[in-house]
C-alpha positions as CSV (number, residue, x, y, z in Angstrom):
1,X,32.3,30.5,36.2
2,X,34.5,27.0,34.5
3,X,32.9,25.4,32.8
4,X,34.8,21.5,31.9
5,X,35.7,21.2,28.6
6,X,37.1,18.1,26.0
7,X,38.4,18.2,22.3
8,X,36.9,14.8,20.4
9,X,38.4,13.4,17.5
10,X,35.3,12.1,15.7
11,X,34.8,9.7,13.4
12,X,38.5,7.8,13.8
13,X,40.3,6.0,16.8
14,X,43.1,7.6,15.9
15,X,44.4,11.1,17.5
16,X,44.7,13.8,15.3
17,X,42.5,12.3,12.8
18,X,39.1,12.7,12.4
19,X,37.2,15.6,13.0
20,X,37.4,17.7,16.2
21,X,35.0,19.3,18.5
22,X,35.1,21.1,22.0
23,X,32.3,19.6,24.0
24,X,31.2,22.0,26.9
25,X,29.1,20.7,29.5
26,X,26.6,22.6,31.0
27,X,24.3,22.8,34.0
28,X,22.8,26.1,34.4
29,X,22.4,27.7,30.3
30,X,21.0,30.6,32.0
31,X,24.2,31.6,33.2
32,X,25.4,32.2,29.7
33,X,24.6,34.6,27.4
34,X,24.1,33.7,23.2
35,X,27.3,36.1,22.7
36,X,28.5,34.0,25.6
37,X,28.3,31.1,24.1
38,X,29.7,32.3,20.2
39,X,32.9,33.9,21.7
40,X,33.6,30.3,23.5
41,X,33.0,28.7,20.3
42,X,35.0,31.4,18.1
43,X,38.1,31.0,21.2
44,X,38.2,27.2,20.8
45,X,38.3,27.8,16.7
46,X,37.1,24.3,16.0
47,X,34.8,23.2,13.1
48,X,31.9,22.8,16.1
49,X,31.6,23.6,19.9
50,X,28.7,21.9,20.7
51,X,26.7,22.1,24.3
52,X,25.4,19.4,26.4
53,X,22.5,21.0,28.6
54,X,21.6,19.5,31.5
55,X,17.9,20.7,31.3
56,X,16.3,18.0,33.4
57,X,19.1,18.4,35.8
58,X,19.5,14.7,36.4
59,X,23.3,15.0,36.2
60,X,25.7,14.0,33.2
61,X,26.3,10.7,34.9
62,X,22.6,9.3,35.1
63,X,20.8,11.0,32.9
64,X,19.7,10.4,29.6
65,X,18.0,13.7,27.8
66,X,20.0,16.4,26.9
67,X,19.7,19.6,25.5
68,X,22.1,20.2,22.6
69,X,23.5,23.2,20.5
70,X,26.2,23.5,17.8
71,X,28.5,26.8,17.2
72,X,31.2,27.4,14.6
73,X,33.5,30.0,15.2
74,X,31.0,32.1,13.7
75,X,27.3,31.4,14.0
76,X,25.4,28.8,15.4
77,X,23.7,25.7,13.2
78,X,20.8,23.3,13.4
79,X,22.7,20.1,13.0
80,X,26.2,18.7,13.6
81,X,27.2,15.0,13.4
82,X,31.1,14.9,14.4
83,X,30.3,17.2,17.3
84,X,27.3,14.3,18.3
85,X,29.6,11.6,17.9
86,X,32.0,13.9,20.1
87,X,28.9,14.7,22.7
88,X,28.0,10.8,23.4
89,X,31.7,9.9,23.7
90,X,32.3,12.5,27.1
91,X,29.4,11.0,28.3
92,X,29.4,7.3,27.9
93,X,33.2,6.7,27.7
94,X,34.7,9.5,29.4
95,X,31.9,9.8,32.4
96,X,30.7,7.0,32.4
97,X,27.3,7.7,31.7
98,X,25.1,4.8,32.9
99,X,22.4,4.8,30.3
100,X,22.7,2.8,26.6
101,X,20.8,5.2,25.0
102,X,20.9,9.3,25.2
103,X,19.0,11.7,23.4
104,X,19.9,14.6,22.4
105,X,17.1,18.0,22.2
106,X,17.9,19.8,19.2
107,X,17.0,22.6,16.9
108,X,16.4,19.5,14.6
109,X,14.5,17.2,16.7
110,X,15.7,14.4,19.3
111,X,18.3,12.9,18.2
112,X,19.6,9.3,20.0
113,X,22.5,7.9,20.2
114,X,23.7,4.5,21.2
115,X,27.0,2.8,22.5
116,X,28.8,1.0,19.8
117,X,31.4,-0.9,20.9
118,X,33.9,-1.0,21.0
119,X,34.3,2.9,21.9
120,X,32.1,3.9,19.2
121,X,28.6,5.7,18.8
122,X,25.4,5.1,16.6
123,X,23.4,8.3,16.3
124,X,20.5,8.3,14.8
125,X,19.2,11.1,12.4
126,X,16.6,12.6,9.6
127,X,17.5,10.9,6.3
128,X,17.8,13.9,4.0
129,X,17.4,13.1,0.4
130,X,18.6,14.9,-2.2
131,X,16.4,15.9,-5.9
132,X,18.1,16.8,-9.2
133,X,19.5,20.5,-9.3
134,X,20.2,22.0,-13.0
135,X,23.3,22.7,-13.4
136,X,23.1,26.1,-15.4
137,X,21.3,27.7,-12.5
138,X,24.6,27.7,-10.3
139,X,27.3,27.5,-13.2
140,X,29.1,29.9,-11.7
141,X,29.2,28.4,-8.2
142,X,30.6,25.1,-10.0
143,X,33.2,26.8,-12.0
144,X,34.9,27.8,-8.4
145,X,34.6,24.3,-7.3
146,X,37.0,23.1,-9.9
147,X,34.6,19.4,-10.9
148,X,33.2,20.8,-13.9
149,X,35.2,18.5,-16.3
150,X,34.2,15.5,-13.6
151,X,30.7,16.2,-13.1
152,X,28.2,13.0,-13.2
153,X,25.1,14.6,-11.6
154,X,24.3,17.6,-9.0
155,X,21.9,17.3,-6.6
156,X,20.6,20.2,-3.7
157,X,18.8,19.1,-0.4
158,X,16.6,21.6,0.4
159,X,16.4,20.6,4.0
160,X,20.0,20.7,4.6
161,X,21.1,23.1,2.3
162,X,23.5,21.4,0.9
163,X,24.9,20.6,-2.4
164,X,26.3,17.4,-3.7
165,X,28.2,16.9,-6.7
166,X,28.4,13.4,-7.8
167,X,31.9,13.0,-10.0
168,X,32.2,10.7,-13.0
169,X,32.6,7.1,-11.9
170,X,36.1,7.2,-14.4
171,X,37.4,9.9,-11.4
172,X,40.2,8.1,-9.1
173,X,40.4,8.9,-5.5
174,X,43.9,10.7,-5.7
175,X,41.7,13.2,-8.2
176,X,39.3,13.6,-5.5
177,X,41.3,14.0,-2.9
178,X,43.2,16.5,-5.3
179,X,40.6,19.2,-5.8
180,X,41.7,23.0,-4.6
181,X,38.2,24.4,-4.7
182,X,38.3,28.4,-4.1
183,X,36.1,28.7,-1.4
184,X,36.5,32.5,-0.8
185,X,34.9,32.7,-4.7
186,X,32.4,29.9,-3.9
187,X,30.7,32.2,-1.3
188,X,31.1,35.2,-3.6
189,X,29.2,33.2,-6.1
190,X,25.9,32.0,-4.1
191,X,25.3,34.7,-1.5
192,X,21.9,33.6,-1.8
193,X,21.4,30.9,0.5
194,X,19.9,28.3,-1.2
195,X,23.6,26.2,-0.5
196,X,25.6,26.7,2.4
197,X,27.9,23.1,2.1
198,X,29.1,21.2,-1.4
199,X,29.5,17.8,-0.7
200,X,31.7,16.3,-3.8
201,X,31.6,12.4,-4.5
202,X,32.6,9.5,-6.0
203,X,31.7,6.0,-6.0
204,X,33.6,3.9,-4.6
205,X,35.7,0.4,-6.5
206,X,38.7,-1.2,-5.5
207,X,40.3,-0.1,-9.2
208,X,39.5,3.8,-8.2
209,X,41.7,3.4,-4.8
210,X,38.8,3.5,-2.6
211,X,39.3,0.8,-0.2
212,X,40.4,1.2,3.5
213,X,43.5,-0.1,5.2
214,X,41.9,-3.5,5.9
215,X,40.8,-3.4,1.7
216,X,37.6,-3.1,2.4
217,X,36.1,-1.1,-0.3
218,X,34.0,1.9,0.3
219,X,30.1,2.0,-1.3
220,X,31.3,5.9,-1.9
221,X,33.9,8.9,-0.9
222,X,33.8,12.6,-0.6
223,X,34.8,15.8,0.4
224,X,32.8,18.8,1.9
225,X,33.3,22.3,1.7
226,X,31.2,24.6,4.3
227,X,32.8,28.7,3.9
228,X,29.1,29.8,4.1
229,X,29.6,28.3,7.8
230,X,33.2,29.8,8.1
231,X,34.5,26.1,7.4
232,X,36.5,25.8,4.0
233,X,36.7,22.0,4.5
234,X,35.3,19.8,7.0
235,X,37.6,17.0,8.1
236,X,34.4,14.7,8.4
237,X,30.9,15.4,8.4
238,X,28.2,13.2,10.0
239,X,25.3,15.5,9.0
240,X,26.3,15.6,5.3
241,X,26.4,11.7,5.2
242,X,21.9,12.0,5.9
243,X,22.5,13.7,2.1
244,X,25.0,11.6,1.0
245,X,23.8,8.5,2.4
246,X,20.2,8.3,1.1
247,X,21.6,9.2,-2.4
248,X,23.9,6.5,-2.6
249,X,21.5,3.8,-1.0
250,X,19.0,4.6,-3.7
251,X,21.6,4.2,-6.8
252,X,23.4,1.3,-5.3
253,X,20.4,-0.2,-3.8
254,X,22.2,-0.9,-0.9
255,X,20.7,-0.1,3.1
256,X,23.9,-0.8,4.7
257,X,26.9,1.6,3.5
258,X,30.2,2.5,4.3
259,X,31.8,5.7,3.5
260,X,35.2,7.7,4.1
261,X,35.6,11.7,4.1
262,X,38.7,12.0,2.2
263,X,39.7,15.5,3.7
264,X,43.5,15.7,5.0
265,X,42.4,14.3,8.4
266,X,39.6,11.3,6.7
267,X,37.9,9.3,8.9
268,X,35.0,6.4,8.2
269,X,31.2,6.9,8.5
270,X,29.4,3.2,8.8
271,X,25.8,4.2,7.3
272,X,22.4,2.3,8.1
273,X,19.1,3.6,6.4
274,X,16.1,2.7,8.3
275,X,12.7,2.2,7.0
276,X,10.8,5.1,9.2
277,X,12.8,7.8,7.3
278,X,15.8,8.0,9.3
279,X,19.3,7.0,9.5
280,X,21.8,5.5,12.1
281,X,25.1,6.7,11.5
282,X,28.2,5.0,13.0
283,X,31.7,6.3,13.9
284,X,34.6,5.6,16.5
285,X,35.9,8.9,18.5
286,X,39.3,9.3,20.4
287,X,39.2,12.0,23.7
288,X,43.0,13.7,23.2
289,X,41.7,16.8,25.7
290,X,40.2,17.3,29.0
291,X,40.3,20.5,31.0
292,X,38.5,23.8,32.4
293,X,37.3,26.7,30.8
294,X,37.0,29.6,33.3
295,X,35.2,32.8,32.3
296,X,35.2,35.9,34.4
């Protein structure tokens, strides 16, 4: 059996920046097996491998509803954002896909997506706000994490599992982007659960560095850590900006955002929250790999 294959950069125009995913596309899922399906995932050792299903079997070139799934190298998740930014790129730009608007069947819902030109791709998603988490419940988590002397204001998303650590508005981008957070000790230190990703961030001024090449100024920056997930940093994460996202739109008071993941690799999420309880997010991608997986 080959199944075709593609490594996305997500989130950038660039090559080699971004965040990569293996996108594998796939007509028949019967033919593979959940262990199948991991030891693909844990072979291509990417943040995601995600699936495209063709479950209404109306091809990858006309149709529009997909079935969708998202693997680490280790387990399997409910949500990935790079990896759908990744998914809509094969399809539109690479196979010329003739609709404007896919959507994707996930463990999370439909989720649509939408040409953005140029090359780009709105996706639209839950918006997942976060409420106020007390800080002495998960002291020890934070000391791994290496904010404590930064911290603003922690927040946990119970929907998403996720964590965010807002930094003192005095922090500078370099600090940020400076953090060595031990994430062997972070997992050691919530086996629980309750968080399974720490997003860190800042608000973003011109005076703290956080402007773009162009100097446009970001609303906000951050980092994400994910070893609960077998990812110790995410080069950028679409999913984690539905937390990030709805946070910072309520404190700036702002609908239309846009943010940069300040991991090694970076790349810029545009951020639109909608009124039914959603979010379009919006990112460029850059195809740097095509081929054929073959399985015996």
């Amino acid at each position: 059996m080959e199944l075709p294959i593609y490594t996305v950069d997500a989130f950038t125009n660039v090559p080699f920046q971004g965040n990569p995913a293996a996108v594998c596309l796939v007509n028949n899922e019967k033919l593979l097996s959940e262990e199948k399906l991991q030891q693909i995932a844990a072979e291509m050792n990417l943040s995601e491998t995600v699936y495209i299903i063709d479950t209404c079997q109306t091809g990858f070139t006309l149709g529009d509803r997909f079935r969708i799934r998202w693997f680490t190298p280790t387990n399997e998740v409910n949500l990935c954002g790079h990896a759908t930014v990744a998914s809509a790129s094969v399809l539109f730009y690479q196979l010329n896909n003739q609709s404007d608007r896919i959507t994707f069947d996930s463990a999370s819902g439909p989720l649509i997506t939408e040409r953005a030109h140029p090359n780009g791709i709105t996706m639209n998603f839950p918006l997942n706000p976060p409420e106020n988490q007390d800080e002495e419940e998960i002291a020890n988590l934070l000391q791994h994490i290496g904010t404590t002397a930064r911290i603003h204001s922690v927040y946990i998303c119970k929907t998403t599992h996720n964590l965010l650590i807002r930094l003192n508005d005095s922090t500078t981008r370099l600090e940020l982007e400076s953090l060595r957070p031990d994430t062997t000790a972070m997992m050691n230190a919530e086996p629980t659960g309750k968080v399974k990703g720490v997003i860190i961030s800042l608000k973003g001024t011109i005076d703290n560095g956080c402007v773009d090449k162009a100097g446009e100024a970001y609303d906000f920056i951050s980092r994400y850590f994910a070893p609960w997930n077998g990812i110790p940093e995410d080069p950028v994460t679409g999913s984690a900006h539905t937390v990030s996202g709805a946070y910072w739109s309520e404190v700036l008071q702002k609908k239309s955002l846009y943010a940069r993941q300040c991991s090694k690799r970076g790349g810029d999420v545009r951020i639109q929250i909608k009124d039914d309880g959603r979010v379009n997010l919006t990112g460029q991608s850059a195809i740097v790999l095509k081929g054929t997986f073959i399985l015996s």
